[in-house]
C-alpha positions in Angstrom: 119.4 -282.4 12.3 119.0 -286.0 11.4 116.6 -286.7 8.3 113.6 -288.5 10.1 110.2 -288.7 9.5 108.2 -287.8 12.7 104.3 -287.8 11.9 101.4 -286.5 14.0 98.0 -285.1 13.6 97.6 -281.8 14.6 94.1 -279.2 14.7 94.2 -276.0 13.1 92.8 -273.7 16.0 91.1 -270.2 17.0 92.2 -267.8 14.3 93.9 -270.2 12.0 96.3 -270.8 15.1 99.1 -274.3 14.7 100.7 -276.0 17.7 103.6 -277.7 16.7 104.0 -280.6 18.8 106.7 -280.5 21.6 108.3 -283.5 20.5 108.5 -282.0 16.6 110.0 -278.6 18.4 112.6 -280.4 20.2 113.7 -282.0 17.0 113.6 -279.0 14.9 115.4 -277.2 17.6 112.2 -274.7 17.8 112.4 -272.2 20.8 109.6 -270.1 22.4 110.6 -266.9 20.5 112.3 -268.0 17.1 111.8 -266.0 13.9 109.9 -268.9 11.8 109.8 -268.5 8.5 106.5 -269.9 6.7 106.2 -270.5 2.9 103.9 -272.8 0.7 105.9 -275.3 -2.0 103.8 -277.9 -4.1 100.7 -277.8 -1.8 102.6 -277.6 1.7 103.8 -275.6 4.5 106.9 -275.5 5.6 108.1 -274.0 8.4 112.1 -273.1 8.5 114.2 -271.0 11.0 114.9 -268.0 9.6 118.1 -268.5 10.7 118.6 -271.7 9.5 117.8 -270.3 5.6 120.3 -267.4 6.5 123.4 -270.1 7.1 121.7 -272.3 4.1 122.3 -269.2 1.9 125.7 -268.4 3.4 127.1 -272.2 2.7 125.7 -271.9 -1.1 127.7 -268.8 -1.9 130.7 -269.1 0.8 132.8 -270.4 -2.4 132.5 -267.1 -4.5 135.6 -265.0 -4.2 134.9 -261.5 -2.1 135.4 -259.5 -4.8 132.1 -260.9 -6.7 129.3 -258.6 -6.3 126.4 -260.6 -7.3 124.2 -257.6 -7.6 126.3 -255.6 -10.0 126.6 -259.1 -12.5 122.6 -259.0 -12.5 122.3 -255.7 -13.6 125.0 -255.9 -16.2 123.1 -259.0 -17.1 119.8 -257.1 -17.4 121.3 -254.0 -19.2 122.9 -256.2 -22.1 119.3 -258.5 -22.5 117.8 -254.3 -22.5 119.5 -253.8 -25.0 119.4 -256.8 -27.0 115.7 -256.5 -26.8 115.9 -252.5 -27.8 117.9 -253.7 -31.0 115.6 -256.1 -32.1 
């Protein structure tokens, strides 16, 4: 997706209901039926395919060797800082 700025003026309808403009859809690759997923950052909203996150998140940890289990480091993380804290 190139890295363009595409700029319209758009009125929040019935209901609190958006349409996003076709030619920001096209772009954005936006199809009738597409899990969107909606969050507010520094006083905006911004609008992502859910799948898109999904391979965003794929990419960032694709380097870590299968045998990392990312959950089982936090909570070996969290029971040492328990009982740090306990020992204090």
């Amino acid at each position: 997706m190139p890295n363009t700025t595409i700029q319209t003026e758009v009125q929040l309808g019935p209901q609190g209901r958006l349409v996003i403009p076709a030619p920001l859809r096209r772009s954005l690759g936006f199809e009738t039926g597409d899990n969107l997923i909606v969050r507010m950052e520094e006083g905006r909203l911004i609008l992502e395919k859910a799948e898109t996150i999904k391979q965003r998140l794929k990419s960032r940890f694709a380097q870590l060797p299968a045998t990392t289990h990312l959950a089982d480091e936090l909570l070996a993380e969290r029971r040492e800082a328990a009982k740090r804290e306990a020992e204090e």
